[in-house]
C-alpha positions in Angstrom: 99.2 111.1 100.6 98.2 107.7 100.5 96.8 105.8 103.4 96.1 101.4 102.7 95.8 102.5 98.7 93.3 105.0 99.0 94.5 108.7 97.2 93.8 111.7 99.7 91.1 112.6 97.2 88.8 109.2 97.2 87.6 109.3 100.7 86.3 113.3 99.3 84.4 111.6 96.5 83.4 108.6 98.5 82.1 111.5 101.2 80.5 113.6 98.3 78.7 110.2 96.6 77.1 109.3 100.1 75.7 112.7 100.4 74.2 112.6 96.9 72.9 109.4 97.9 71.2 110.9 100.7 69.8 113.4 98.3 68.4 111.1 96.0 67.0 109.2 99.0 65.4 112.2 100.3 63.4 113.0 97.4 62.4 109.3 96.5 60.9 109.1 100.0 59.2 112.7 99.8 57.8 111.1 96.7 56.9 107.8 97.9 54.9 109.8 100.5 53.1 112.4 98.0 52.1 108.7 96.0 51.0 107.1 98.7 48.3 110.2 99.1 47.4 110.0 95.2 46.4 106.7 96.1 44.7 107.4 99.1 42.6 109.8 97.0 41.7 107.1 94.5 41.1 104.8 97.2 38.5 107.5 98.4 36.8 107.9 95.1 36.4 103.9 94.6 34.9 103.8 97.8 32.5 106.5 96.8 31.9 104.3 93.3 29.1 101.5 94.9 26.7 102.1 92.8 29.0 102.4 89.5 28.5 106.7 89.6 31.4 108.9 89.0 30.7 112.4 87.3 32.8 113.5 84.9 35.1 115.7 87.2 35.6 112.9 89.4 36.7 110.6 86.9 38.7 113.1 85.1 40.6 113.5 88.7 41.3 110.1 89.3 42.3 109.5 85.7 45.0 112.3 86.4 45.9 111.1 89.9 46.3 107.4 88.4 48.5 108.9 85.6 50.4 110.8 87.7 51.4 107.6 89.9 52.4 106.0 86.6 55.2 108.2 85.9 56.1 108.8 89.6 56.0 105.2 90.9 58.2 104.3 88.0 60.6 106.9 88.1 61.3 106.3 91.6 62.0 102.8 91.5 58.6 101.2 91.9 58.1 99.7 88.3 55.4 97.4 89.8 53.3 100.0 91.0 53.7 102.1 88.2 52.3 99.0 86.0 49.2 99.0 88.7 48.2 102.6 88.5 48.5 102.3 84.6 45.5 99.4 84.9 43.9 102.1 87.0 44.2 104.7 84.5 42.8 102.6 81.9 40.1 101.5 84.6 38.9 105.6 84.7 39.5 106.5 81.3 37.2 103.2 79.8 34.4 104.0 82.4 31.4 101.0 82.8 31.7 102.0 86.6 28.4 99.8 86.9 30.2 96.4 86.7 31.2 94.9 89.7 33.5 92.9 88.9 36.0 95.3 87.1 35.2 97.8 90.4 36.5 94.9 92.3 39.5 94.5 90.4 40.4 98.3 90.4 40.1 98.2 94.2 42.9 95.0 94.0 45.0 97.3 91.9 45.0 99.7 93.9 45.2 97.5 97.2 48.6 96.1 95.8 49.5 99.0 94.5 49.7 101.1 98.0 51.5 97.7 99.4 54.4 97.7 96.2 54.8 101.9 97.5 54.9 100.8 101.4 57.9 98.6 100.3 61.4 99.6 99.4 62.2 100.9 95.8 64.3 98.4 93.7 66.5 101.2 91.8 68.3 99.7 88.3 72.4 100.2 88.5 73.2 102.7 85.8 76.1 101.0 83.5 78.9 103.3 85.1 77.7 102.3 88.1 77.3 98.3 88.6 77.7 99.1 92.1 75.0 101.1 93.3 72.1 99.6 95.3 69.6 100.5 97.2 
């Protein structure tokens, strides 16, 4: 049967595409969500870092949490925020916690950071499908 060009079977794979969609959608917000409480965390511990202390467990948990968002932020369409927890990871793993001025930056990271996961993802079209957006 064919009803204004469309085969009987399209409107099944058009139905079956929109519910992966929704899938895919589900589980980039869940997340989205599960980053945006990594960076809470390591919001927590730079607001614990005033006078340029963190023991090694602490800094070896916030090196993990910033990694973490690395992969995550990136894989779920935030390529921006991924870039900005990597400068965080690099921020935990070099230590000299005492200067001020790269605690300050760290804090910007991770300032813009939490805004790029507040915003929609920007998902890259796979090259079967040029269509796909977000």
């Amino acid at each position: 049967m064919v009803i204004a060009g469309m085969r009987s079977g399209d409107s099944a794979d058009k139905l079956r595409a929109e519910r992966l969609r929704a899938r895919v959608r589900s589980i980039g917000d869940h997340a989205r969500s599960v980053n945006l409480g990594r960076a809470g965390r390591l919001a927590d511990v730079l607001a614990t870092m005033g006078g340029g202390r963190l023991d090694d467990d602490q800094r070896e948990a916030a090196t993990d949490l910033a990694h973490q968002l690395v992969g995550s932020a990136g894989t779920f369409g935030f390529a921006g925020a991924s870039q900005l927890a990597a400068e965080l990871e690099r921020f935990f793993t070099d230590g000299a916690f005492d200067d001020q001025a790269r605690l300050t930056t760290a804090q910007q990271q991770l300032h813009e950071l939490q805004q790029e996961l507040s915003a929609e993802p920007v998902y890259q079209a796979d090259e079967d499908e040029p269509g796909l957006t977000n």
